[in-house]
Residue, then its C-alpha position, 0 to 999 in steps of 0.5 A: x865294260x861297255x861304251x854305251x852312254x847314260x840316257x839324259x835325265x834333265x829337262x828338254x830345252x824349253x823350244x830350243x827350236x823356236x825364234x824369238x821375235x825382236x821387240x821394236x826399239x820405240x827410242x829409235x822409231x820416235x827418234x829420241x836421242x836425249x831421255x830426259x828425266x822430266x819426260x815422265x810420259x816416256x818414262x813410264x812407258x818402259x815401267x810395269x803397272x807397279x813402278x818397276x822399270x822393265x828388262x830390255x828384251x821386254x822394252x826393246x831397247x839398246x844396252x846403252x839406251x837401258x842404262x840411260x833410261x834406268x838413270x832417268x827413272x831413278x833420277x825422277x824418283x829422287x826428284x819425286x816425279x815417279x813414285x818408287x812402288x805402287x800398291x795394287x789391290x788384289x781382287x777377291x780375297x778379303x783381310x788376312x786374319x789369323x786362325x785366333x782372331x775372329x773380329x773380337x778385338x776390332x769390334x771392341x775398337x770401333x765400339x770404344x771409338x763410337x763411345x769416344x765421339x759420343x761424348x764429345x759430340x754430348x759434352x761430356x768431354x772437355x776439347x780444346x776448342x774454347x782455349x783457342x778462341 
């Protein structure tokens, strides 16, 4: 038997070489010491355009201060002072339809609902608004 070794199959290390540059701490250069739940100005500068509360090499911020800025963000969630998600549009593409529809069903609805507000506008459909008065 030979005692040469198996060459490695598996993917470099993604630059094992390189440094990572620290992100600087914005707690400790403005000098915060309590975070607050109601400061929601601070608060949303360690969230993402979503509403997700950001990783702590991505924030720059302390083991101690993550965890105390993650209890003011759900706090202020609770107290509804942030929302939990925001939607974000998608640029470019149009509605989802299915390989059956092909706008049948949603012209059939607009048409129905066109007809509707004709004959309540004409008359023809009898409304509430004389009973109230």
């Amino acid at each position: 038997m030979s005692n040469t070794k198996k060459p490695m199959r598996g993917r470099a290390p993604k630059d094992a070489g390189r440094k990572i540059k620290k992100k600087a701490n914005i707690l400790s250069a403005e000098k915060v010491d309590y975070i607050d739940y109601k400061d929601i100005n601070l608060l949303q500068r360690f969230m993402s355009d979503r509403s997700k509360i950001r990783g702590q090499k991505i924030n720059g911020t302390t083991v101690q201060q993550q965890r105390e800025l993650a209890n003011a963000v759900k706090n202020a969630r609770e107290m509804a002072l942030l929302p939990y998600t925001k939607r974000v549009a998608s640029v470019g593409r149009g509605p989802r339809r299915g390989p059956s529809s092909d706008g049948a069903n949603e012209r059939a609805a607009v048409a129905e609902t066109t007809e509707l507000v004709d004959q309540v506008e004409g008359g023809e459909v009898e409304t509430n608004e004389d009973e109230e008065a």
